[in-house]
N, C-alpha and C positions, 0 to 999 in steps of 0.2 A: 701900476698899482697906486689908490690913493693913497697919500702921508699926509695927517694933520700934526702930528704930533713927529718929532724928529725920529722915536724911536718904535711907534704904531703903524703896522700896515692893516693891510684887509684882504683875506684873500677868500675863496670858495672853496670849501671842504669838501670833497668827493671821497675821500679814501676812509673808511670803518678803520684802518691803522692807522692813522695820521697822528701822529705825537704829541698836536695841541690838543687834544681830546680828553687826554686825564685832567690837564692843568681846568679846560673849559668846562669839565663838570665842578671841578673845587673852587672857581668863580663863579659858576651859575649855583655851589652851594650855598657862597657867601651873599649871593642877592636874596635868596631864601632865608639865610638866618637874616636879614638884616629887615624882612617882614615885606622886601616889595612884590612877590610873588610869584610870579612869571607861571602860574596855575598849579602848583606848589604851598603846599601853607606850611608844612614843616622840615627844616634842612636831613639831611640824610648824616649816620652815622658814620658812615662809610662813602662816603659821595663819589670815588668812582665807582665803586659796586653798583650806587645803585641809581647814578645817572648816565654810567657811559653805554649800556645797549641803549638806549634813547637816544642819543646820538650817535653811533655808531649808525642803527637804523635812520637817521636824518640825513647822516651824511651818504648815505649810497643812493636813498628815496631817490627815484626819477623824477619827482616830481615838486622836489624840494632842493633848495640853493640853500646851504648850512655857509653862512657868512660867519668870519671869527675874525673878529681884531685880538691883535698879536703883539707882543712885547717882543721885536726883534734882536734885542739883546740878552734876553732870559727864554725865548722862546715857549709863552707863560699868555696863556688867554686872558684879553682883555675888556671882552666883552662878545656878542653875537646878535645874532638876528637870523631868522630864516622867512625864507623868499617864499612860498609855494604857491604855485601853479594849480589850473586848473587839470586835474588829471590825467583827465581821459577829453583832449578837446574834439575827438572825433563824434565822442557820445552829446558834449555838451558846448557845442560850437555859441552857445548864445554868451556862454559865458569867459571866453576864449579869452579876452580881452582883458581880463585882471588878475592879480593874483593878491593875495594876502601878505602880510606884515606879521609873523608870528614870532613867539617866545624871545623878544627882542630883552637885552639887558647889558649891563656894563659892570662890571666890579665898583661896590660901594667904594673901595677907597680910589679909583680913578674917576668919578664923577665929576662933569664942570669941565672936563681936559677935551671935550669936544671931539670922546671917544664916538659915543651914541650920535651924531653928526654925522660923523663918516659914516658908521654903518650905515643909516639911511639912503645915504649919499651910494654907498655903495649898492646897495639894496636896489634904488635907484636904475644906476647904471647898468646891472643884470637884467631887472627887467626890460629897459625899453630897449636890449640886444635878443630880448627875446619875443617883442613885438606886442609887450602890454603897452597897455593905454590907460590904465585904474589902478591902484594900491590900494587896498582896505584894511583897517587891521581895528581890535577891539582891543579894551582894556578897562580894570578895575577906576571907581574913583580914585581910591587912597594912592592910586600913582601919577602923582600932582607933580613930579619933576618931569617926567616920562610926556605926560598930558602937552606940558610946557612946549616940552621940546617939540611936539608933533604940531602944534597951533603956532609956532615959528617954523618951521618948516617947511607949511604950506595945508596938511591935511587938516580936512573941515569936517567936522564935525555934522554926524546926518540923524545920529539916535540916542537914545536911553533906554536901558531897560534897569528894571528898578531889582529887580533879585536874580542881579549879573551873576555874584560867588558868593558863597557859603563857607562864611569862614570856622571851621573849627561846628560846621553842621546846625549852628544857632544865628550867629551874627550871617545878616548880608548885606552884601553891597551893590550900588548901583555900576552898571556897565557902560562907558560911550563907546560908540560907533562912528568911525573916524573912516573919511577916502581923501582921496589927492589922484589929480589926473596928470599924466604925462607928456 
């Protein structure tokens, strides 16, 4: 298991029960209230209500790897990222070869701890066990730390689209489009 931090690990969520799953929606609320988005513009009242069938559903998907860094001592999510796969590589063998970087995030107050690192890092190492060769993933402007971290990393930048998200239905933002090959 990777350890950056003495008391964060990283592991692959398969189970719809797994017990980091309340705490991982009340950190994926908190990146929402904190405005970075993760395709989300407003935090949930109830945020395992109303984010844990959304990962619950992530976490069984065949075709999805639900990565969660973990606060070993509090057993308390500390951020995530999922992997997915190209679905059906029988249907679409052209595209066998990559998969996506999606709804990647970290707890606002563990930021900088080189939590989001490891995930990559880990993200990473699932894929080329499962014989990718490309990681893609997109994302808003306004996530200028996120950004950062993926142009140290290694992923390059290939696009822009100019009315990426719709915030709040008026304002929009532009989207880049990021790869890295394995």
């Amino acid at each position: 298991m990777l350890q950056f931090r003495s008391k964060i690990n990283y592991t692959v969520e398969k189970s719809s029960s797994s017990t980091l799953l309340p705490s991982l929606c009340c950190c994926c609320n908190d990146v929402i209230a904190s405005g970075s988005g993760i395709g989300w513009t407003k935090p949930f009242s109830d945020p395992v209500a109303g984010l844990l069938p959304y990962f619950q559903s992530q976490a069984i998907a065949s075709n999805v790897s639900l990565i969660v860094a973990y606060d070993t001592t509090t057993n308390t999510s500390a951020g995530s990222v999922q992997l997915c796969d190209n679905i059906d590589r029988f249907r679409s063998e052209a595209c066998a070869h990559r998969a996506e970087v999606s709804c990647f995030f970290v707890s606002p107050s563990l930021r900088g701890s080189k939590i989001g690192y490891g995930l990559l890092k880990k993200a990473e190492e699932v894929a080329r066990g499962m014989g990718i060769k490309k990681l893609t993933l997109d994302c808003r402007e306004s996530q200028v730390q996120a950004i950062k971290l993926y142009e140290r990393y290694g992923f390059k930048r290939y696009g822009t689209m100019e009315r990426y998200a719709s915030l709040d239905g008026v304002v929009f933002q532009k989207g880049y489009y990021y790869d890295f090959d394995l």
